[in-house]
N, C-alpha and C positions, 0 to 999 in steps of 0.2 A: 682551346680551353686556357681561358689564364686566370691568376691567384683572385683579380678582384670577380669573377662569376663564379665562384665555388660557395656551393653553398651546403650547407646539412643535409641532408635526405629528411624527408617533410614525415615530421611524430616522433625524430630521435632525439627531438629537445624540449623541456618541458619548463617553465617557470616554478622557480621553487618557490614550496608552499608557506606563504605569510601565516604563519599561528596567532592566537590571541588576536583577532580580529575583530572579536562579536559572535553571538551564537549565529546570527545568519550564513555565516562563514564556513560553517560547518567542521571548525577546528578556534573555537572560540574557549572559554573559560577554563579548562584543563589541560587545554593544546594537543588532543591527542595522545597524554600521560594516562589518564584512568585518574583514580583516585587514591592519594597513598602508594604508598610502598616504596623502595629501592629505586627502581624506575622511574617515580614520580619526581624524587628530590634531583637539587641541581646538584651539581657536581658528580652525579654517580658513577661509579665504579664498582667494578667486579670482571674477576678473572675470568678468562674462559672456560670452560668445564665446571663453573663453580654454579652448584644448584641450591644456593639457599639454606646449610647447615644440612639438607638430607646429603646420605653418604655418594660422592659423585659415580656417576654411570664407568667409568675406566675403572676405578676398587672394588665396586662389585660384581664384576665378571671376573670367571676364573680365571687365572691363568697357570700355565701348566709348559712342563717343559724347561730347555736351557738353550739358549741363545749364546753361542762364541763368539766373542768379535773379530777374534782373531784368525776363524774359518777361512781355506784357500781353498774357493771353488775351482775345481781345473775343468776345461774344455776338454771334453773327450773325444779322440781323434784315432781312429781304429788301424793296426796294421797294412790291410790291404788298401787305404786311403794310402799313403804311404809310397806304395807301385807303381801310384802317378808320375813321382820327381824321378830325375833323369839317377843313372848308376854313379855312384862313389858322389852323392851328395852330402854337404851339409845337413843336418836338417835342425833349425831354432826354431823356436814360435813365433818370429818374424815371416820364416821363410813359407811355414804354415799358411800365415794370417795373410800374404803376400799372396799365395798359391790358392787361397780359398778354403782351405779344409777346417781352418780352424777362424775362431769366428772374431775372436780376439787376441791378440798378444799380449796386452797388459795382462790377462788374469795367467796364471797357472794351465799349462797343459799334460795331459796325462796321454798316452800311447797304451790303446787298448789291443787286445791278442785276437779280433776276431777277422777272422781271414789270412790269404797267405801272403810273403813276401819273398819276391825272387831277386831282391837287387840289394848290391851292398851297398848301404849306408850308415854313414854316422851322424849319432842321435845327438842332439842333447835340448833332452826339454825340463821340464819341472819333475814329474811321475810315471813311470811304468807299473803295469799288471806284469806276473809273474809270468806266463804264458807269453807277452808282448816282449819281453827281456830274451825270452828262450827263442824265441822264430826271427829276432833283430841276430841274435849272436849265430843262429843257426846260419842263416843266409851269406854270414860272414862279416854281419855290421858291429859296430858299437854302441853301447849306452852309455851315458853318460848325463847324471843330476844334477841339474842345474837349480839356482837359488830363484824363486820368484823376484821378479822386480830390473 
């Protein structure tokens, strides 16, 4: 195959359509505009969502609720996940997101209480559950909050 045999795949190119031709043309006298209106004149413009002075479709649906922007979604990552990493580990949301358990490092992680821990480790991610604090310090590890980012 070289660059001068290449050619389109046959029906993905189409000659564009000459307006104002003649009514034989079947895009003769009004090009395809209709008659009148917005649409019809040259130059037109209009904004997206903008429907003609009725009130546009986004203002009249409800809306409801409150949105944070400043919301930290944390990755929820359970005690007994945890059992996997070797005794007197580190553990970040690097080592996490490294090891699989967690699915991310950039966002926030949080260390959930369900299941057991038999190995000492120290923590430090973004959130602990209260129960995940208690079975961390139980086992003999540490927590320790760390700042997103």
């Amino acid at each position: 195959m070289d660059m001068h045999t290449l050619s389109p795949a046959p029906g993905s190119k189409h000659r564009r359509s000459r307006v104002g031709r003649g009514m034989g043309s079947g895009k003769g006298k009004t090009c395809g505009k209709g008659h009148k209106g917005q649409m019809a004149r040259k130059g037109h413009k209009h904004k997206a969502g903008h429907e003609g002075g009725q009130m546009p479709f986004i203002r009249r649906i409800p809306k409801r609720g409150f949105n944070n922007i400043n919301r930290c979604e944390y990755v929820p990552v359970n005690v007994c996940a945890l059992d996997e990493l070797g005794d007197g580990t580190e553990v970040t949301a690097e080592v996490l997101a490294a090891a699989g358990l967690a699915t991310s490092a950039r966002q926030g992680v949080k260390i959930l209480g369900m299941g057991e821990l038999k190995k000492k480790l120290t923590v430090r991610v973004q959130a602990f559950s209260e129960s995940a604090r208690s079975k961390i310090e139980a086992a003999g590890g540490t927590c320790e909050v760390v700042k997103v980012g």
